[in-house]
C-alpha positions in Angstrom: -12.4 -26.0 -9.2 -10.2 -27.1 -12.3 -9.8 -25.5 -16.0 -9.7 -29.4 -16.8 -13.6 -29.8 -16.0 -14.5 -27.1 -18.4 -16.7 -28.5 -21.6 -15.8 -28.0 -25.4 -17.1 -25.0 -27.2 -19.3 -25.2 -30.2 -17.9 -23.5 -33.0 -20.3 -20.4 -33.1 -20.7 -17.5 -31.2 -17.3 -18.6 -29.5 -17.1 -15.5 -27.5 -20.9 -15.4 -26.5 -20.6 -18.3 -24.9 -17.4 -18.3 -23.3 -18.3 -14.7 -21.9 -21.6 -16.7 -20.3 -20.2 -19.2 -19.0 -17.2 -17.6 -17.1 -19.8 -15.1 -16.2 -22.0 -17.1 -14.8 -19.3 -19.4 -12.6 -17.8 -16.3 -11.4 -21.1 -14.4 -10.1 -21.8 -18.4 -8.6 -18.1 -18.3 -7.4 -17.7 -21.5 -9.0 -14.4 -19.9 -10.1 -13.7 -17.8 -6.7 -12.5 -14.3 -6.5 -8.5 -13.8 -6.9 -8.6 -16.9 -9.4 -6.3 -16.6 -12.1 -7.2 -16.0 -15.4 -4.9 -17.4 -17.9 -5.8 -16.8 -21.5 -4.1 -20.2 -22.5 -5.1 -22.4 -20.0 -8.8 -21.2 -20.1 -8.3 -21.3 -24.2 -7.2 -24.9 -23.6 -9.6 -26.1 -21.2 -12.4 -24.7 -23.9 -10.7 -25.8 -26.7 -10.7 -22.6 -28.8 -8.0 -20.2 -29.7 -6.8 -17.3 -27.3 -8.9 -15.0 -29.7 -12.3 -15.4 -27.7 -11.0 -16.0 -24.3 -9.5 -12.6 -24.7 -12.4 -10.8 -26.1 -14.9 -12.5 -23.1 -12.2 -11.8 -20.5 -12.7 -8.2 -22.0 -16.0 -8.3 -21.6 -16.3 -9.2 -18.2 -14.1 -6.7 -16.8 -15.9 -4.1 -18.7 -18.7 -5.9 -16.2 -16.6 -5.5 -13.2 -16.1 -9.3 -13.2 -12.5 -9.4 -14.1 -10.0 -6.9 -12.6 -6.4 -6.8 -14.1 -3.5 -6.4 -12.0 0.5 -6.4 -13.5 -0.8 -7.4 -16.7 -2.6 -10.8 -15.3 -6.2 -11.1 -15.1 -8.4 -12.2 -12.5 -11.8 -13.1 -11.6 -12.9 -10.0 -8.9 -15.8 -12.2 -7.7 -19.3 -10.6 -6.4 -19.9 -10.0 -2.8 -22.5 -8.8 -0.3 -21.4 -5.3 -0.9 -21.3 -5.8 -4.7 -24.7 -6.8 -4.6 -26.1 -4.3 -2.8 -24.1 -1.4 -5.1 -25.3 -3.1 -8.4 -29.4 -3.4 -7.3 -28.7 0.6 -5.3 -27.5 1.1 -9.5 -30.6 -0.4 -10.8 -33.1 1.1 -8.7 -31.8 4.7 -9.5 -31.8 4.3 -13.1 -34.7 2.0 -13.6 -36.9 4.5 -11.7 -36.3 6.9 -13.3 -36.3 4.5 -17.0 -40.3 4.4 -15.2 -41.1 7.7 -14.8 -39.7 8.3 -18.2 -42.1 5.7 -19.9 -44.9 7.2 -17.9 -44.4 11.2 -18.8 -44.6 9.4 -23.1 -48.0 7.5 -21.8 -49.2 9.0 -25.2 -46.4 6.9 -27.2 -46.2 4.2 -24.5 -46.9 1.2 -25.5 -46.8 -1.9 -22.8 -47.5 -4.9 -25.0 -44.0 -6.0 -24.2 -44.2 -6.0 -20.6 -47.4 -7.8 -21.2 -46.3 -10.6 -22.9 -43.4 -10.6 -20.4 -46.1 -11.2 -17.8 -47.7 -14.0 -19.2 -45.1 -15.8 -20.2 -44.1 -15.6 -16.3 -47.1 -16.3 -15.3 -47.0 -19.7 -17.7 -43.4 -20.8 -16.3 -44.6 -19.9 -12.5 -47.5 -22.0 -13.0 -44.9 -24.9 -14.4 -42.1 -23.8 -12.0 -40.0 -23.2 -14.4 -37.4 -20.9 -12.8 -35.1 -20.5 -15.7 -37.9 -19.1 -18.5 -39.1 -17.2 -15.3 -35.9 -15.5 -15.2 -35.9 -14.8 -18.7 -39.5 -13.8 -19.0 -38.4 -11.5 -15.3 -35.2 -9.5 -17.5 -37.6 -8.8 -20.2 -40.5 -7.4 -18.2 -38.1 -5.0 -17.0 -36.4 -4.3 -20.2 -39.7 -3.2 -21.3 -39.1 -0.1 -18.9 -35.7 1.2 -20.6 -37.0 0.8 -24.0 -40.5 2.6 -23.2 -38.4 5.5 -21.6 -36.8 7.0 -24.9 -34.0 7.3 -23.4 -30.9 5.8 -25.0 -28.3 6.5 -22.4 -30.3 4.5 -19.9 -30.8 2.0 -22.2 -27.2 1.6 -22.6 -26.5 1.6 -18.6 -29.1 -1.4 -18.5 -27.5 -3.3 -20.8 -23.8 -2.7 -19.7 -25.1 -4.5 -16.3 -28.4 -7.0 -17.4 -25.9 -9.4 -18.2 -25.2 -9.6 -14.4 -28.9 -9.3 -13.4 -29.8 -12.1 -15.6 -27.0 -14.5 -13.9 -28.4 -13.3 -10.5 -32.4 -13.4 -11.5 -31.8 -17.1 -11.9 -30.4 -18.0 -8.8 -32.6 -15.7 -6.8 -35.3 -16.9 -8.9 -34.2 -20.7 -7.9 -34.3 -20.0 -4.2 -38.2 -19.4 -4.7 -40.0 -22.4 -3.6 -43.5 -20.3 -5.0 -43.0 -17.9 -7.5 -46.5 -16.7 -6.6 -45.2 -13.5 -4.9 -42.7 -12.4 -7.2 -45.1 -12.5 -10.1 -47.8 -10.7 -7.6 -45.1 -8.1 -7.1 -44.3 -7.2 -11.2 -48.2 -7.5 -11.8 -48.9 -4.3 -9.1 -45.8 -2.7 -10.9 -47.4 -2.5 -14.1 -51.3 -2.3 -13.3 -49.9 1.0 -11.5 -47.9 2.3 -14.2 -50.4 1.3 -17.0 -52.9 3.4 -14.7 -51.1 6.7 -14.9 -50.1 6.4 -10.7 -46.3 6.6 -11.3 -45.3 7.2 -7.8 -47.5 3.9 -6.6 -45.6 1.7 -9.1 -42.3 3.3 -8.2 -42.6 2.4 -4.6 -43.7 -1.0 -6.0 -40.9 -1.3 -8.2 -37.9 0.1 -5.3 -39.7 -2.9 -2.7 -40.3 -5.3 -5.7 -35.9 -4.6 -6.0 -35.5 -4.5 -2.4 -36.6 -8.3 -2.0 -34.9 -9.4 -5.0 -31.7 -8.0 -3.3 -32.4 -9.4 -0.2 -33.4 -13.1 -1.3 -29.7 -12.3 -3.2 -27.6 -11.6 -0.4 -29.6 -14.5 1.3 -28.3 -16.5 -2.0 -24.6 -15.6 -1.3 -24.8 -16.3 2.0 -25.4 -20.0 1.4 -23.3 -20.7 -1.6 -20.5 -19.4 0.3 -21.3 -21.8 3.3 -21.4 -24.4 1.1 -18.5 -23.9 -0.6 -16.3 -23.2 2.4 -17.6 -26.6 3.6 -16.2 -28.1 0.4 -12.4 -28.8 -0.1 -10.9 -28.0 -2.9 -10.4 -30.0 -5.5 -7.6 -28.6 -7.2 -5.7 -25.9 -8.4 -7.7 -22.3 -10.0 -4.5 -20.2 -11.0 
């Protein structure tokens, strides 16, 4: 790929949307792993100053996007293993974020979740993979917040970023959304109905495909991209 092909960002939340937008071509290896990441070049190609290319670059290695070697920085790309580390991550903490929610069932309150639900079931109905994805991250962000825990809340958040670049593109690979919504529908009947360990075997299979259909995901992007030339120069 080439800096050049980047667009123009708007004048708001500058390092918001530089931070999404590297993110996202670096989890899609549109910018592939080892890729240099110069602060001026990318500042250039965005047309901003350094300022917010810094703070996103920042960001992302906070994410374990970006590593930084002698001072340079450099996009550490996802792979297979990486994928199956972060969802190993996410099943740990989001069962317990579960089990959590369920031992406050007097405080819980699952209107969020809910509404998370419908609003999927709306954008399956329409195949509408992107608000699926979004509707998908919120249903599950429901869990953290019902837990009362803060520190897990903060471990979600640190990676969702992630998750939400990956939801979409597993999310895209569905031709039927029909069994994914199935699969957080059983979640939360189970865990609304006080049978914690049934929606927590749920939840790790309901994880297990999503990690799978990932990998899968991976799998093919690569392909494709190692049947593509390149274009031009990354560093």
């Amino acid at each position: 790929m080439t800096w050049s092909s980047l667009e123009p960002v708007p004048a708001t939340a500058l390092g918001d949307v530089i931070t999404e937008r590297l993110r996202r071509m670096i989890i899609a290896g549109d910018v592939p792993a080892g890729a240099h990441l110069a602060e001026p070049r990318l500042a250039e190609s965005f047309d901003v100053s350094r300022g917010p290319v810094r703070d996103a670059l920042r960001r992302l290695e906070s994410e374990g996007l970006v590593v930084v070697r002698r001072r340079k920085m450099f996009a550490a790309g996802l792979t297979t293993d990486d994928v199956v580390e972060l969802y190993a991550i996410r099943e740990a903490v989001e069962t317990l974020a579960l089990r959590l929610a369920h031992d406050r069932a007097a405080d819980a309150d699952w209107g969020e979740a809910l509404d998370a639900l419908a609003t999927m079931r709306r954008a399956a109905d329409a195949a509408r993979y992107t608000d699926y994805a979004h509707a998908d991250l919120a249903f599950h962000t429901s869990f953290y917040a019902l837990s009362g825990s803060r520190r897990l809340l903060d471990i979600w958040r640190q990676y969702e970023p992630t998750f939400a670049v990956l939801l979409e593109i597993t999310n895209a690979e569905d031709v039927d959304l029909g069994p994914s919504l199935a699969s957080h529908v059983a979640i939360l009947e189970t865990a609304r109905a006080g049978r914690v360990d049934e929606a927590v075997v749920e939840l790790q299979g309901h994880l297990l495909g999503a990690r799978t259909r990932m990998v899968h995901a991976l799998s093919r992007l690569d392909t494709g991209r190692a049947a593509t030339p390149p274009d031009g120069e990354t560093a």
